[in-house]
C-alpha positions, 0 to 999 in steps of 0.5 A: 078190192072193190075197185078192182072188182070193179075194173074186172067188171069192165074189161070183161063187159068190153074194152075201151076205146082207148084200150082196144087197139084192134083194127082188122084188116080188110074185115075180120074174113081170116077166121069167119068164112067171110071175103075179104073187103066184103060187107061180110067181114065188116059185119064180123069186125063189128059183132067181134067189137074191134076199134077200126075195120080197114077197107079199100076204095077205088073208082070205076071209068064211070066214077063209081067207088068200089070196095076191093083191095086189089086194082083188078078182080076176076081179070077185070080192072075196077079203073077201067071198066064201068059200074055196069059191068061191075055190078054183075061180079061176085065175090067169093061169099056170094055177096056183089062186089061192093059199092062204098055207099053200100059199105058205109050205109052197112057200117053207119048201123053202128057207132063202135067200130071206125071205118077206116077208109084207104083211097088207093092209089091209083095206076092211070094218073095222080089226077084220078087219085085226087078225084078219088079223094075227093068223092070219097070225103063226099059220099062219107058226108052224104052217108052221115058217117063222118064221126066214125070215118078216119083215112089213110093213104099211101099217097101224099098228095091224098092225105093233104087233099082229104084234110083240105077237104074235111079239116076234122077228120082223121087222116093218117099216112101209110108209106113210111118216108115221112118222120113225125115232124115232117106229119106234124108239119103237114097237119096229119093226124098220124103214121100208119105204117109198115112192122118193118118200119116201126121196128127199124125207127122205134123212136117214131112212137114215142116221138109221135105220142109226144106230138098228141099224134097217133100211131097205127101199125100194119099188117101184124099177124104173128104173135110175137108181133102183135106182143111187141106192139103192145109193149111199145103200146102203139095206138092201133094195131091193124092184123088179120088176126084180130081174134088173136090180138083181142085176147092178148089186149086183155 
């Protein structure tokens, strides 16, 4: 009885990191009042005790990273317009549009919560995808945030380009082609991929836990879903409901 007084005791004074499973998607902004992407909603991610906060990274013509999921905001496009220009958008809470070193300075005043960075692909060429990569891993070692920075990509050729450049960190591929021998062979460290996916290829999680390889699922927002996950027992769950699915992984 004790003992299970004690373990009440601890999976109300929090979850553990193997336990909670919670990755909110572009922040926690759904329910908080927050901008999605924004500062805001990472802040909120962190205060509600998530695993992972899951973020967007592309780079201006100047070669400044922003944070923002779309390629273009307020009609302007991030790839082609300059840091200057930039600088002078707001977004919808009132914060500037912001800049991952703001972002990652933001998240390294804690230690809980992974910054889950994705390097989006981008529209002009594979080169620019490639030196996106590239100043990402860079600016992650120049914050000091490489313990608390995992990566995911659509791109291939970005996954391999991040390990070849950072062997230790996390990386995970999001477009759903690859089988988990195919991730094992290439040195990632997991799939983060699509519910349609991991409910058509439910082999995938057993398959990927066998490897010692994780398993990340995207985006999950409907109860019965995020139910459904848990029983397959997924490592990470990335929704825009992470209140939801912090109180269903009690």
């Amino acid at each position: 009885m004790l003992a299970i007084g004690l373990m009440s005791l601890v999976s109300m004074d929090g979850m553990s990191q193997k336990k909670n499973k919670v990755i909110a998607h572009r922040g926690a902004w759904k329910n908080t009042g927050a901008t999605e992407n924004s500062i805001g909603a990472l802040e909120h991610a962190i205060k509600l005790g998530c695993y992972g906060s899951e973020f967007d990274v592309h780079m201006s013509a100047d070669s400044v990273l922003y944070v923002l999921h779309d390629h273009s905001i307020q009609g302007t496009n991030i790839e082609t317009t300059n840091s200057a220009e930039l600088s002078k958008i707001k977004l919808a809470n009132g914060e500037s549009l912001p800049t991952l070193e703001a972002y990652l300075k933001a998240g390294s005043k804690q230690k809980k919560t992974r910054l889950i960075l994705e390097i989006k692909t981008s529209k002009i060429s594979k080169e620019r995808s490639l030196a996106l990569a590239t100043k990402c891993v860079e600016l992650v070692k120049k914050m000091k945030v490489e313990k608390i920075t995992d990566y995911i990509a659509f791109s291939w050729d970005v996954c391999l380009k991040v390990k070849e450049l950072a062997p230790k960190a996390h990386v995970e591929y999001l477009n759903g082609d690859k089988t988990p021998d195919e991730i094992q062979a290439a040195g990632l460290d997991g799939i983060d991929y699509h519910l349609s996916v991991l409910k058509r290829k439910e082999d995938y999680i057993p398959a990927m836990r066998q490897k010692k390889l994780t398993t990340n699922v995207w985006t999950v927002n409907d109860e019965a879903d995020l139910k459904y996950f848990l029983e397959k027992d997924v490592d990470y769950i990335t929704t825009n409901e992470p209140e939801l699915l912090l109180s269903l992984s009690k």
